[in-house]
C-alpha positions in Angstrom: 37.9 -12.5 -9.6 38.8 -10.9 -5.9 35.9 -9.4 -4.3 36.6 -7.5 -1.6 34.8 -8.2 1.9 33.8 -4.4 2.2 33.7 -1.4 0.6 32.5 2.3 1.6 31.0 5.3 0.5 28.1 7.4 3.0 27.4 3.7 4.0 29.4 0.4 5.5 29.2 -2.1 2.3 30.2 -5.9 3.3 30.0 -8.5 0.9 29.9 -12.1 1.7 29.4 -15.1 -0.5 26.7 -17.8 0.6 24.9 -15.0 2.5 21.3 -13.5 2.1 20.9 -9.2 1.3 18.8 -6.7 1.8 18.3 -4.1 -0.9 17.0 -0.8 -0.3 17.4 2.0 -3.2 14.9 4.9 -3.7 15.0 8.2 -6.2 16.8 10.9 -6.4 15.9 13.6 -4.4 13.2 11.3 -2.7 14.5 13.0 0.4 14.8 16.4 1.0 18.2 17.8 2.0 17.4 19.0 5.4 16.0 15.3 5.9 19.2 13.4 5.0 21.8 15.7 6.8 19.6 15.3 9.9 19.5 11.6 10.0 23.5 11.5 8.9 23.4 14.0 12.0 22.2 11.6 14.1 23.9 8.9 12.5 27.4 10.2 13.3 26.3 11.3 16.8 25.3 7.8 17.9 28.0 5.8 16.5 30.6 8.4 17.6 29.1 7.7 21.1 29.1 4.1 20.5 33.0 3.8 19.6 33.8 4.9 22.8 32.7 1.1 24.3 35.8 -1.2 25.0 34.0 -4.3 24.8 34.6 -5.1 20.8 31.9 -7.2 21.2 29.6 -4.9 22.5 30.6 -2.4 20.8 30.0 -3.9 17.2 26.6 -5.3 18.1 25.2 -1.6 19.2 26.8 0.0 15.8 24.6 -2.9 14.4 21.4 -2.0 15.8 22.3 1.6 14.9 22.2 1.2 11.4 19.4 -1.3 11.3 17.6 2.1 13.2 19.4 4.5 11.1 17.6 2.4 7.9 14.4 2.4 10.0 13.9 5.9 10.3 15.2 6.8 6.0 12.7 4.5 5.6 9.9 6.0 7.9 10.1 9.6 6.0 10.0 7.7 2.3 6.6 6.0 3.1 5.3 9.1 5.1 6.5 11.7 2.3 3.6 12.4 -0.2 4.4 14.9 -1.9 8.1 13.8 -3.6 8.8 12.3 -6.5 6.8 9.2 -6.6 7.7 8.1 -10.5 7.6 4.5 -9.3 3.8 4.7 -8.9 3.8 4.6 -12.8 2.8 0.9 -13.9 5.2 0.9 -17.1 8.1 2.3 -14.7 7.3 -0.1 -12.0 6.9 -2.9 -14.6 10.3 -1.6 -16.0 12.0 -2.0 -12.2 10.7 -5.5 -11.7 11.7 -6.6 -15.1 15.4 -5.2 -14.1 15.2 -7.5 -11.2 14.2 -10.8 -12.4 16.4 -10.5 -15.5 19.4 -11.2 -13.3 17.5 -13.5 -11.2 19.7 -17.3 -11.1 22.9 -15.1 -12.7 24.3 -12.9 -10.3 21.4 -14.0 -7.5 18.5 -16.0 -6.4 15.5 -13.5 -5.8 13.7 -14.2 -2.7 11.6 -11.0 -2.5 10.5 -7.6 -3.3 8.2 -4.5 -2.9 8.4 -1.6 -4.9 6.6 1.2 -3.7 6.1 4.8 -5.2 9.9 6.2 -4.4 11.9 3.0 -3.4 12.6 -0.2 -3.8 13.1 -3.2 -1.2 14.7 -6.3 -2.6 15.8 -9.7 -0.7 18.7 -11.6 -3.0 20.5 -15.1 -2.0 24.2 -14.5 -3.1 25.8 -18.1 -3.3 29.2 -17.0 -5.3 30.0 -13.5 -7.2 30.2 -13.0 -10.7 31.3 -9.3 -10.0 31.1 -7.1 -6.5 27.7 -6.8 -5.6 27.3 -2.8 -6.3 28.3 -3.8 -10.1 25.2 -6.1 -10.0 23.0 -3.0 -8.4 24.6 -0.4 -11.3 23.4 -2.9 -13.9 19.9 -2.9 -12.3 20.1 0.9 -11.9 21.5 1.5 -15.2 18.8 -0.1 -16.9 15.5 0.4 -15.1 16.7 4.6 -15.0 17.4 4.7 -19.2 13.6 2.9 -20.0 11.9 4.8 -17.2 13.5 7.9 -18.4 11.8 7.2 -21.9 8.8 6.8 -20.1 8.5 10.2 -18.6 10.2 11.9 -21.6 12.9 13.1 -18.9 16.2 13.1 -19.0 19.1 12.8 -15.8 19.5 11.2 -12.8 17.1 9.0 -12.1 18.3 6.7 -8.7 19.7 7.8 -5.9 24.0 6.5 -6.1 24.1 4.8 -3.1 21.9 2.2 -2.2 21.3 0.4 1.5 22.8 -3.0 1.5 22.4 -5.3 4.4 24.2 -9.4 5.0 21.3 -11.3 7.0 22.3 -12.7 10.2 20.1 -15.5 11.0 17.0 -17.2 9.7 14.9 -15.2 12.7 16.1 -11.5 10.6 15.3 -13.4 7.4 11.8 -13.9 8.3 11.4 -11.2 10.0 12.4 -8.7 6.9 10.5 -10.7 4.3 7.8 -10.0 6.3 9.0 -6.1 6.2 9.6 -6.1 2.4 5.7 -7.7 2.0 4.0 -5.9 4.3 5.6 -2.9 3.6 2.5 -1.3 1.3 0.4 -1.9 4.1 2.7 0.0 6.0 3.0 3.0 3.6 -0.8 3.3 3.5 -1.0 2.4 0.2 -3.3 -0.8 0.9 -5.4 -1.8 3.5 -4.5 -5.6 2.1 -0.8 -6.6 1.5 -2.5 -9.2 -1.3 -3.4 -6.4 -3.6 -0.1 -4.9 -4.4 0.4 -5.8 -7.4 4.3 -4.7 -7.4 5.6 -7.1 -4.8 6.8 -10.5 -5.6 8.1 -13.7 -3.2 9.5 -16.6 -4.7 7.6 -19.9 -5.0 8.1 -21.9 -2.1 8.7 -19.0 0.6 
């Protein structure tokens, strides 16, 4: 199968075999309108200030650090936002979401990590060769885990957000440094003063 190196929708999607990812994907409507158009505000603001550089190089590695910002601050306002749809904070639902991650676990990826938290998800895979492109392998999580939470709830619709943020580690530093993130990341929220007793966050054996 040809996979193609990248892809877009909102986002910038690269795909790269042999390469490490990090997975963020939350609820629908976890954010509120006026919240996403801001940050796509100041999203397209930046970069369009940041395209104007001549140095390629230069140029590339402050678009990089834009959207690694642009992620911080989406992420920011779903661990500070109380009062939206939290359906994760269910224990069958978030049982239901782990289950959809570990099934494909040594198929389509190795699992390194992940936390889910009350609106979103953070997940840390090891890609060595695809099956399928790598938003295929996010539908079938999605699919799943947003039919048997649906049951759940006794809801019908759209559970998941469509587009998730998808990011190809650099370096072994950045891979440290955001599976501390994804770990730590209840702590972070407020939800525990202890990242031990999260009970919805997993890291693989030997890591």
């Amino acid at each position: 199968m040809i996979i193609k190196p990248f892809y877009r929708r909102n986002l910038p999607h690269f795909q790269s075999e042999n390469s490490y990812y990090f997975v963020t994907y939350r609820l629908y409507n976890s954010l509120s309108k006026k919240i996403i158009v801001e940050l796509k505000n100041y999203y397209l603001q930046k970069k369009n200030f940041l395209l104007k550089i001549n140095d390629p190089r230069i140029r590339s590695e402050k678009i990089y650090e834009l959207q690694k910002s642009y992620f911080g601050k989406f992420d920011y306002y779903l661990d500070t936002n109380k009062e939206c749809i939290n359906y994760l904070s269910h224990p069958e639902i978030a049982g239901i979401c782990a289950g959809s991650m570990k099934f494909l676990d040594k198929k389509d990826y190795e699992l390194i990590c992940y936390s889910i938290m009350p609106n979103h998800v953070h997940m840390l895979v090891y890609v060595e060769r695809f099956l399928k492109p790598f938003y295929k392998t996010m539908q079938s999580i999605k699919r799943f885990s947003s039919r048997e939470s649906n049951k759940i709830i006794n809801r019908q619709g759209v559970f998941w957000h469509e587009e998730n943020y998808d990011h190809i580690v650099r370096d072994r530093e950045e891979l440290n440094k955001i599976i501390k993130y994804i770990m730590n990341n209840p702590v972070k929220a407020g939800l525990v003063n202890n990242a031990d007793d999260w009970k919805w966050r997993f890291l693989k054996e030997g890591w």
